[in-house]
C-alpha positions as a LaTeX table, in Angstrom:
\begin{tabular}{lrrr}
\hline
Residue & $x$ (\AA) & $y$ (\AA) & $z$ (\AA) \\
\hline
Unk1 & 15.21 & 114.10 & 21.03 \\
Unk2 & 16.43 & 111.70 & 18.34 \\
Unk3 & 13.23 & 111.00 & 15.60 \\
Unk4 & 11.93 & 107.69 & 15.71 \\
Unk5 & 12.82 & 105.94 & 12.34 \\
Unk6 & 9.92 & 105.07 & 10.10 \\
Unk7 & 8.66 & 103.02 & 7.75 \\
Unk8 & 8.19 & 105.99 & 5.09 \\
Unk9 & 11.83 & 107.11 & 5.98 \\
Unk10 & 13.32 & 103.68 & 4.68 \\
Unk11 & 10.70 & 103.92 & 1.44 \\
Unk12 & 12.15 & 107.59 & 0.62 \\
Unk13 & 15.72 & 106.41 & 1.17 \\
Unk14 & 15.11 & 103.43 & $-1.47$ \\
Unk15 & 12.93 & 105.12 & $-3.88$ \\
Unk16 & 10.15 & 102.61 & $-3.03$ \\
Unk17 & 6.32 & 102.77 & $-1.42$ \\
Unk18 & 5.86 & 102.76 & 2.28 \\
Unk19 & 3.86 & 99.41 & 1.75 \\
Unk20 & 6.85 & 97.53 & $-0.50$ \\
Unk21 & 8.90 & 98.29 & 2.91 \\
Unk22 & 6.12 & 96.96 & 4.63 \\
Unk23 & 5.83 & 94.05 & 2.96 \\
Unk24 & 9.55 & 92.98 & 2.93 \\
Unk25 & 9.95 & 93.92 & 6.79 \\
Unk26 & 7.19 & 91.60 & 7.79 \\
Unk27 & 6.48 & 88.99 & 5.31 \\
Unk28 & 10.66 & 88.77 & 4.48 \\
Unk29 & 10.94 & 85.84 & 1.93 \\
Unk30 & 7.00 & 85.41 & 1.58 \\
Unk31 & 6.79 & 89.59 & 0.74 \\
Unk32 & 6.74 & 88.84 & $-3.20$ \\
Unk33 & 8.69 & 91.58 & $-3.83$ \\
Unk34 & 12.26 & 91.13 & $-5.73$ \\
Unk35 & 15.05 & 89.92 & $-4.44$ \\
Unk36 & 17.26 & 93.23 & $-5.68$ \\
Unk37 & 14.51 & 95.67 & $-4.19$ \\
Unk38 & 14.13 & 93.57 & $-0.84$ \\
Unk39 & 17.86 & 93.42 & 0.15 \\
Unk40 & 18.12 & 97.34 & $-0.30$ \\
Unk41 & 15.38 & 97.82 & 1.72 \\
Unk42 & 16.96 & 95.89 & 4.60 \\
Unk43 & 20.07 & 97.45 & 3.93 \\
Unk44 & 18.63 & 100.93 & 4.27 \\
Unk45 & 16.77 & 99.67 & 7.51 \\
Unk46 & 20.12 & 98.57 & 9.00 \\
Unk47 & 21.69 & 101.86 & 7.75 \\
Unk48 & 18.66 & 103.94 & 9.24 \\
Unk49 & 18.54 & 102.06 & 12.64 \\
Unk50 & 14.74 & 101.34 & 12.12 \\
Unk51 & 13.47 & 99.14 & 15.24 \\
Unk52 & 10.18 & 97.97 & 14.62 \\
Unk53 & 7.12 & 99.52 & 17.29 \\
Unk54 & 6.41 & 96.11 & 19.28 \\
Unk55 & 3.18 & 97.44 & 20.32 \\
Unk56 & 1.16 & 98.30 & 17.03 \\
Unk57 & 3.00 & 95.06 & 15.67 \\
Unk58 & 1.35 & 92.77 & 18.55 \\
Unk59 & $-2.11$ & 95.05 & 17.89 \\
Unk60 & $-1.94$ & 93.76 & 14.49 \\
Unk61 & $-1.06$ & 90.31 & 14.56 \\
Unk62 & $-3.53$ & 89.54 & 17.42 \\
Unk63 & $-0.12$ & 88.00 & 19.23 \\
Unk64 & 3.08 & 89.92 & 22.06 \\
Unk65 & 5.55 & 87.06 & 21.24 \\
Unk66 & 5.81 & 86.51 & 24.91 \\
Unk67 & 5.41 & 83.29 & 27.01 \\
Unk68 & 4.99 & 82.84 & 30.90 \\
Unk69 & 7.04 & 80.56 & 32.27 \\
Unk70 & 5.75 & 79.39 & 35.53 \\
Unk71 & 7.92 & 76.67 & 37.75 \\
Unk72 & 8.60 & 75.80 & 41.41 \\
Unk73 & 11.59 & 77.25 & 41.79 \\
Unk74 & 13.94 & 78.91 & 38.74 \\
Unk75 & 16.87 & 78.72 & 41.31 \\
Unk76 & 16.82 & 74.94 & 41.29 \\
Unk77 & 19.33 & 73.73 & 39.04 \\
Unk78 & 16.23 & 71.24 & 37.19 \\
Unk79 & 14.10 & 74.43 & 36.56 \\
Unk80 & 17.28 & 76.48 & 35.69 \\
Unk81 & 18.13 & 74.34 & 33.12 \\
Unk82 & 14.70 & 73.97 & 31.87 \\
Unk83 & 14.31 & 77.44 & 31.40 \\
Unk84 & 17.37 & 77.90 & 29.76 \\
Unk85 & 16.54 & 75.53 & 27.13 \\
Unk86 & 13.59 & 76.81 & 26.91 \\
Unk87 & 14.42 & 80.71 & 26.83 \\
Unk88 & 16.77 & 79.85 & 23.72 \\
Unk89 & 13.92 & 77.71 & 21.95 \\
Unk90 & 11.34 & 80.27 & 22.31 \\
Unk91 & 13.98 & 82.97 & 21.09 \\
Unk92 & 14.39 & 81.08 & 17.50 \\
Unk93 & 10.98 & 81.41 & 17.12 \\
Unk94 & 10.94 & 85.34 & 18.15 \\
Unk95 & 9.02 & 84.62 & 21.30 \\
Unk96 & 10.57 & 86.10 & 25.11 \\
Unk97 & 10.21 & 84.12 & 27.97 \\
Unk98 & 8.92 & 85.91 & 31.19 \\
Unk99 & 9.69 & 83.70 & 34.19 \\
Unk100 & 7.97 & 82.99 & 37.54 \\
Unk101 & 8.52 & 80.92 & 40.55 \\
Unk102 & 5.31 & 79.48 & 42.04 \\
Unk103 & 7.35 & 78.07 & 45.15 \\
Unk104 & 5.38 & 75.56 & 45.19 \\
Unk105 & 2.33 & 77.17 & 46.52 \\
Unk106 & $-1.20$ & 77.36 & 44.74 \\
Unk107 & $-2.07$ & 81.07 & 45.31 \\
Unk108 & 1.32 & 82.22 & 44.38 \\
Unk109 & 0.84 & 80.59 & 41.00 \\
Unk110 & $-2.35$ & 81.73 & 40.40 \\
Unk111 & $-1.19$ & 85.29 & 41.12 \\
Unk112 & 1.70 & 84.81 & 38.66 \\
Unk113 & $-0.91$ & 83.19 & 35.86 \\
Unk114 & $-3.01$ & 86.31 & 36.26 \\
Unk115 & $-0.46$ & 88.91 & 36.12 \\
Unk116 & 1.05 & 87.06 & 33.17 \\
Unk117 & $-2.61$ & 86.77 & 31.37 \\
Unk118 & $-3.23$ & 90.34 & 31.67 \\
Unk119 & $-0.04$ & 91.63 & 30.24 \\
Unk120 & $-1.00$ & 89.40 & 27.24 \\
Unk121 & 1.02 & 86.51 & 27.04 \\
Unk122 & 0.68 & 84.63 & 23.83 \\
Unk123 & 0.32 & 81.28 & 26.21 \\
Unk124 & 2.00 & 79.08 & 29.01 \\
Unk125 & 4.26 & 76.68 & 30.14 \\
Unk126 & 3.47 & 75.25 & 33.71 \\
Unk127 & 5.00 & 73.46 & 36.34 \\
Unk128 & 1.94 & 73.30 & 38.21 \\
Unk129 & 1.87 & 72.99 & 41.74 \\
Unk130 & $-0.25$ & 70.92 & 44.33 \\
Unk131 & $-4.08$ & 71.81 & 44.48 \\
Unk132 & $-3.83$ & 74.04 & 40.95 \\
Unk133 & $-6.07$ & 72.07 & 39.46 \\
Unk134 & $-8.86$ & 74.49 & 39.05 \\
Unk135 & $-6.35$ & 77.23 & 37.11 \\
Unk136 & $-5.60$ & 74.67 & 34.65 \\
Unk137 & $-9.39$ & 74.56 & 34.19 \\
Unk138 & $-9.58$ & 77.85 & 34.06 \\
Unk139 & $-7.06$ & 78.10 & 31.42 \\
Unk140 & $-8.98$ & 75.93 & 29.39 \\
Unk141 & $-12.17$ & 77.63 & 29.85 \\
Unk142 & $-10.45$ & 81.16 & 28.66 \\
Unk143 & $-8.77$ & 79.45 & 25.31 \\
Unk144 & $-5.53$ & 80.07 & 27.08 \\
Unk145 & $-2.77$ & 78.11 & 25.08 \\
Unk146 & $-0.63$ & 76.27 & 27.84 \\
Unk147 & 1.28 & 73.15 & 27.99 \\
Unk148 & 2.44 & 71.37 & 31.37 \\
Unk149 & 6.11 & 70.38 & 32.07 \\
Unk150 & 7.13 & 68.32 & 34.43 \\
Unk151 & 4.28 & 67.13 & 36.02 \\
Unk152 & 0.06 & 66.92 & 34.79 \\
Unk153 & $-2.95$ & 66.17 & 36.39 \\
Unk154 & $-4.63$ & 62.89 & 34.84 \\
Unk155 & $-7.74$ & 63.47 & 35.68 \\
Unk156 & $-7.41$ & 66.63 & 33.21 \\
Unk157 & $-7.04$ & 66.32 & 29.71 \\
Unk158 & $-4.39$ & 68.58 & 28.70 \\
Unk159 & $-0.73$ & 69.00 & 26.76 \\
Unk160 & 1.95 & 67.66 & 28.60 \\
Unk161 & 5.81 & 66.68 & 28.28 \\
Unk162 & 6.81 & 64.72 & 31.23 \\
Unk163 & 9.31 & 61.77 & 32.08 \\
Unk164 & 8.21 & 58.36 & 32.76 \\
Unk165 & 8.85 & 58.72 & 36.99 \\
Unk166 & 7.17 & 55.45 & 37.74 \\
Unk167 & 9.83 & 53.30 & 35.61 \\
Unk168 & 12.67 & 55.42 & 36.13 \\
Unk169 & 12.06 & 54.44 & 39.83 \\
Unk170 & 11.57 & 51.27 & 39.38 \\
Unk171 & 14.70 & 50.98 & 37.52 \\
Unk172 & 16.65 & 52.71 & 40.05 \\
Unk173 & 15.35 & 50.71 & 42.86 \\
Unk174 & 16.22 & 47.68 & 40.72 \\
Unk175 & 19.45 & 48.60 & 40.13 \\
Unk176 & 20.31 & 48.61 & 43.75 \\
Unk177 & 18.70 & 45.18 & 44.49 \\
Unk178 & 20.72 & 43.87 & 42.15 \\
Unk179 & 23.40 & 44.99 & 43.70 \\
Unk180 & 22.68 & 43.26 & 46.78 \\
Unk181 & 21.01 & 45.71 & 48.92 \\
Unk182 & 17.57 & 44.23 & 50.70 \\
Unk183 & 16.57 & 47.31 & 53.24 \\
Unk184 & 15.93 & 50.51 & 50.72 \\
Unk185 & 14.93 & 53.11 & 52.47 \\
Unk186 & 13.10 & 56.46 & 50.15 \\
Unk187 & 12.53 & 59.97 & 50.73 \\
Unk188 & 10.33 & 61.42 & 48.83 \\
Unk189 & 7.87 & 64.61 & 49.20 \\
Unk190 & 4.83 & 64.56 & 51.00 \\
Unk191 & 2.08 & 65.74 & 48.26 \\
Unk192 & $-0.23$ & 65.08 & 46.00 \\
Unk193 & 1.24 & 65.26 & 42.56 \\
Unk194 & 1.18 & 62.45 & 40.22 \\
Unk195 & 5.26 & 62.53 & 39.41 \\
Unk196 & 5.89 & 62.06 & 43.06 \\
Unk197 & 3.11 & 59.70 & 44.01 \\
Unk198 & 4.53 & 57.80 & 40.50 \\
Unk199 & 8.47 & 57.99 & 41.93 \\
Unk200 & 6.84 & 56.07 & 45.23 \\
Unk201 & 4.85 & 53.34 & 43.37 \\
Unk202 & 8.31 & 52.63 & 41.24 \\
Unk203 & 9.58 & 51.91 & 44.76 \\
Unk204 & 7.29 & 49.96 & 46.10 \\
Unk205 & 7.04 & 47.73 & 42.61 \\
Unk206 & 10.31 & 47.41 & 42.87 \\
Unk207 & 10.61 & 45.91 & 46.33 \\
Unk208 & 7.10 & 44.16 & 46.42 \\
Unk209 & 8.40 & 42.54 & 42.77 \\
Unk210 & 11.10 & 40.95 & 44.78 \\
Unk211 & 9.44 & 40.07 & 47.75 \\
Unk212 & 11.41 & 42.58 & 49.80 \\
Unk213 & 9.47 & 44.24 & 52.93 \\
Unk214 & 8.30 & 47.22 & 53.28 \\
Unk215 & 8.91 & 48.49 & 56.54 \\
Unk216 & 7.00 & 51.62 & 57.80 \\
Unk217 & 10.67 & 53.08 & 58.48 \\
Unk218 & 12.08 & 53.23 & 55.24 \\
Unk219 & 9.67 & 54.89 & 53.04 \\
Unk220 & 9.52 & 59.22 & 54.31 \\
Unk221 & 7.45 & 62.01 & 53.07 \\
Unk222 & 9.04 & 65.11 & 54.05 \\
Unk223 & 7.05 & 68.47 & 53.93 \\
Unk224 & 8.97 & 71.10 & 51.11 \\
Unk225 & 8.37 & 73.80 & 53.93 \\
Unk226 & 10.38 & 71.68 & 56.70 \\
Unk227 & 12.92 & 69.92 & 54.78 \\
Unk228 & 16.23 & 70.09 & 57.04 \\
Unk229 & 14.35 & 68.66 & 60.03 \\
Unk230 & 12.44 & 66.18 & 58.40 \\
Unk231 & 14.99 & 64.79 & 56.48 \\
Unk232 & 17.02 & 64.26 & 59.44 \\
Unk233 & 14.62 & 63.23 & 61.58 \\
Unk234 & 13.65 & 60.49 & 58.65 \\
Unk235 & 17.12 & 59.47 & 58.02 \\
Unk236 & 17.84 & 59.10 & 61.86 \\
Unk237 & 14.87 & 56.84 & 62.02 \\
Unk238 & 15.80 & 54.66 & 58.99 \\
Unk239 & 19.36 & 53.81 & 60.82 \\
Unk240 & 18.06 & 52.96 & 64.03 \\
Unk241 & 17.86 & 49.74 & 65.46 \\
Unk242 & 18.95 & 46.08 & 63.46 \\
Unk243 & 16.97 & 46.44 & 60.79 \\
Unk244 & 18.90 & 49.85 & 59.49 \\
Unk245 & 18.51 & 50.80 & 56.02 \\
Unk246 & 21.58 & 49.69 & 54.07 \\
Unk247 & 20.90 & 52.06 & 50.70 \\
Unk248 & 18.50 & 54.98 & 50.01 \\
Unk249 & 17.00 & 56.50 & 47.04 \\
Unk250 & 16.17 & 60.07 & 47.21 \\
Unk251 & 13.20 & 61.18 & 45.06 \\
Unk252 & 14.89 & 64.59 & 44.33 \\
Unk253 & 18.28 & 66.31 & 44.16 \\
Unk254 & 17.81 & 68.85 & 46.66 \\
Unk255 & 16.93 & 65.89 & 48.96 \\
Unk256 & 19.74 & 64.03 & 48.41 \\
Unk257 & 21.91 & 66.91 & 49.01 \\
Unk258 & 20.46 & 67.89 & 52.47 \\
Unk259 & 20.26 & 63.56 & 53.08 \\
Unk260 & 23.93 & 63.30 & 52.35 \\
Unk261 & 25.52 & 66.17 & 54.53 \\
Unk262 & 23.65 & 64.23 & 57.41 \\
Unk263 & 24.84 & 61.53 & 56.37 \\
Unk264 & 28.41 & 62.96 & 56.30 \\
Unk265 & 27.64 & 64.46 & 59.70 \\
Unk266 & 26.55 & 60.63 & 61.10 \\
Unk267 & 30.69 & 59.44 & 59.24 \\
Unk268 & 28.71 & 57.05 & 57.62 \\
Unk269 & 30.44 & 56.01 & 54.26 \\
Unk270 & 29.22 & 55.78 & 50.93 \\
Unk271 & 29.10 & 53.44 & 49.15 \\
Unk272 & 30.56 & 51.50 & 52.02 \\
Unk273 & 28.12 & 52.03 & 54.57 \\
Unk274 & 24.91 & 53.08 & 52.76 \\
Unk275 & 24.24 & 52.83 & 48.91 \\
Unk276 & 22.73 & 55.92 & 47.26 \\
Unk277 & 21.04 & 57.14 & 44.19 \\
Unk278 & 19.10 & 59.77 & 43.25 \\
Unk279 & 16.32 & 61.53 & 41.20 \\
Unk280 & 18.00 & 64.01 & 38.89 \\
Unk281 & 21.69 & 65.50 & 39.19 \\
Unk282 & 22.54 & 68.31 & 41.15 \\
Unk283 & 25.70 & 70.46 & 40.74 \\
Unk284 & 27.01 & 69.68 & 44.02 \\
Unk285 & 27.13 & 66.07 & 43.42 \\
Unk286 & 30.48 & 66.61 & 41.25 \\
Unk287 & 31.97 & 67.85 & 44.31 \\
Unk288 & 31.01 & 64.82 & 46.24 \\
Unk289 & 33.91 & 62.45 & 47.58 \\
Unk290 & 32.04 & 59.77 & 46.04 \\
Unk291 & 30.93 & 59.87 & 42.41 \\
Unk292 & 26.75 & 59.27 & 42.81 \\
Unk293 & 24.54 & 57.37 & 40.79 \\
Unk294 & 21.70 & 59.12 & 39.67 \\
Unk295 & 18.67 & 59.18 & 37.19 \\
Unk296 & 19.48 & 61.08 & 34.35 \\
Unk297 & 16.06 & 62.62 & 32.80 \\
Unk298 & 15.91 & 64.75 & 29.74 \\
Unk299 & 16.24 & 67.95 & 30.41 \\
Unk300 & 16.47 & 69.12 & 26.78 \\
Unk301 & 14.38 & 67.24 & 25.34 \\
Unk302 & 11.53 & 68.28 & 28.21 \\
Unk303 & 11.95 & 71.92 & 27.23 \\
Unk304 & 12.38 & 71.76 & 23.47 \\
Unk305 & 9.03 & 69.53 & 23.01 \\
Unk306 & 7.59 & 71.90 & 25.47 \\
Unk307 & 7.71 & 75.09 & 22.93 \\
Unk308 & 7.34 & 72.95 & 20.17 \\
Unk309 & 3.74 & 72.01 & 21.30 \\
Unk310 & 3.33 & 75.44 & 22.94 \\
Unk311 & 3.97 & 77.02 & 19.93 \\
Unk312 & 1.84 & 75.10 & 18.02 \\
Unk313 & $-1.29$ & 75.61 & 19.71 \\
Unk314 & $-0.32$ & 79.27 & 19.44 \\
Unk315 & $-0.64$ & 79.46 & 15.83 \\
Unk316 & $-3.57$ & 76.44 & 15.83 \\
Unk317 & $-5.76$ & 76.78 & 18.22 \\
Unk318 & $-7.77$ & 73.99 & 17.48 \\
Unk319 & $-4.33$ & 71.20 & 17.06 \\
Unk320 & $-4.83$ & 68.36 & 18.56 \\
Unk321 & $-3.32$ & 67.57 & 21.85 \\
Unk322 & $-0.02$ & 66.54 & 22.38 \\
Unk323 & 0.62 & 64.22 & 25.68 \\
Unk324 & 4.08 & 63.43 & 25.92 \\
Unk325 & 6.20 & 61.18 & 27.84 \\
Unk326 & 10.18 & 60.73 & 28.03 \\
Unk327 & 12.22 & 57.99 & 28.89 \\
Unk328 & 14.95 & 58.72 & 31.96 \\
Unk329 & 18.43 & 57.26 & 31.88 \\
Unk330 & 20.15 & 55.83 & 34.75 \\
Unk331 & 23.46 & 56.94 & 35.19 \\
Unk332 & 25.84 & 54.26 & 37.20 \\
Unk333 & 28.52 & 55.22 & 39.73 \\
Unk334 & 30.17 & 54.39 & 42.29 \\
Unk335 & 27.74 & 55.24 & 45.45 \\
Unk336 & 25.51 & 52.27 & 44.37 \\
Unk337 & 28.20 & 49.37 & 43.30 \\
\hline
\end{tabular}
């Protein structure tokens, strides 16, 4: 069995004391020690293959480097990219991202925050689902550093990094009254949480600000553990009769997607027939016949501030909060002109 490279192996190759090597392994530009005397000792690390032991590093630093990422679903495209941006943050700052998918379920992310706790992460970031609010408490009550993304509870006072979902809404809704549509029909997702309940007012605003109606047919709230035959069944009630929906806005990607192959399925045309937009790309929208207009938020910028506040409270426990809140960019084609 190949030995294990020390730090005494690396002081007796240099000529130096086990706790010089020490110093310049750990501390690097802070070690004090000369520059001459610091670069041969990472030299002779390189040359020696010396990989630090993790374990007695975390045991002294009080820290594992590792953070628990904890969203919906990490196959959605959003939460994909999220976690990308995030996974490549964290790794600049010699952190590693362990992922989980709550799918949307409260005892699934509890399990997940548990298992993640007692393997030591260093702290959280949270996409937290409906009816978690008493594991963000308990979070809180065990010091646990943790920031939400996405969506926050505001009855809790916690760190966030979220978009503005109420304006963006209201913008897009806006944007297709202008346009000369009068019967907007929405499909949104029937919970609790304040980013969907916030996507809904902007709708409502947006119709009630010009005296549209809002008829019980055109606003549906379609259960995540039924969507195919809700979303059908919604969008075949929003075309019935004379008073037939002439645009829809879709409060999520994945259900516009599933809404539009209906709607292919029904040969309605779009923009022709029906206007569209909706909440957040989706990859499969570049292979649509018609180029889509949809709200653009920030996915970067989401996940970057996310670490960066993380992060913080890692190494400061007692920093202040951080609430933040991102403007979303509506992005104009041609399924809404």
């Amino acid at each position: 069995m190949k030995k294990k490279i020390s730090l005494k192996d690396i002081a007796q190759k240099v000529g130096v004391s086990t706790a010089t090597v020490s110093y310049v392994l750990s501390k690097d530009k802070e070690s004090k020690v000369s520059i001459k005397v610091a670069e041969k000792v990472k030299k002779a690390a390189k040359e020696l293959n010396y990989h630090p032991n993790q374990i007695a590093k975390s045991l002294k630093m009080g820290k594992t480097f590792t953070i628990g990422l904890i969203v919906a679903d990490i196959s959605n495209p959003f939460f994909s990219h999220i976690a990308r941006i995030i996974e490549d943050e964290a790794t600049k700052l010699n952190y590693t991202v362990v992922f989980g998918s709550s799918d949307e379920k409260a005892d699934r992310s509890w399990d997940l925050i548990n298992f993640l706790a007692n393997r030591q992460v260093d702290g959280f970031i949270l996409a937290p689902t409906e009816g978690s609010e008493e594991q963000i408490k308990y979070l809180q009550e065990e010091n646990i550093p943790f920031v939400l993304i996405d969506r926050y509870f505001p009855e809790i006072d916690t760190n966030y990094v979220v978009v503005d979902n109420y304006q963006a809404a209201f913008g897009a809704v806006n944007r297709l009254i202008d346009t000369g549509h009068k019967r907007i029909g929405m499909l949104a997702y029937l919970n609790s949480l304040h980013h969907m309940r916030d996507r809904i007012n902007g709708y409502k605003s947006a119709l009630k600000q010009n005296n549209l109606e809002d008829d019980t047919n055109w606003l549906h709230e379609i259960d995540f553990f039924n969507i195919e035959k809700e979303v059908k069944s919604a969008i075949d009630k929003m075309l019935e009769g004379k008073l037939r929906v002439d645009a829809i806005f879709f409060a999520t990607n994945t259900l516009a997607v599933i809404g539009l192959k209906y709607i292919d399925s029904l040969k309605y045309k779009i923009p022709d027939d029906l206007a569209i937009i909706s909440f957040d790309q989706g990859e499969a929208f570049d292979f649509y016949y018609c180029p889509l207009t949809y709200v653009k938020q920030p996915l970067d910028e989401l996940a970057k501030n996310a670490v960066k506040v993380l992060t913080r409270k890692i190494e400061n426990p007692s920093a202040r909060k951080e609430q933040i809140c991102l403007s979303a960019q509506l992005i104009v084609r041609k399924s809404c002109s």
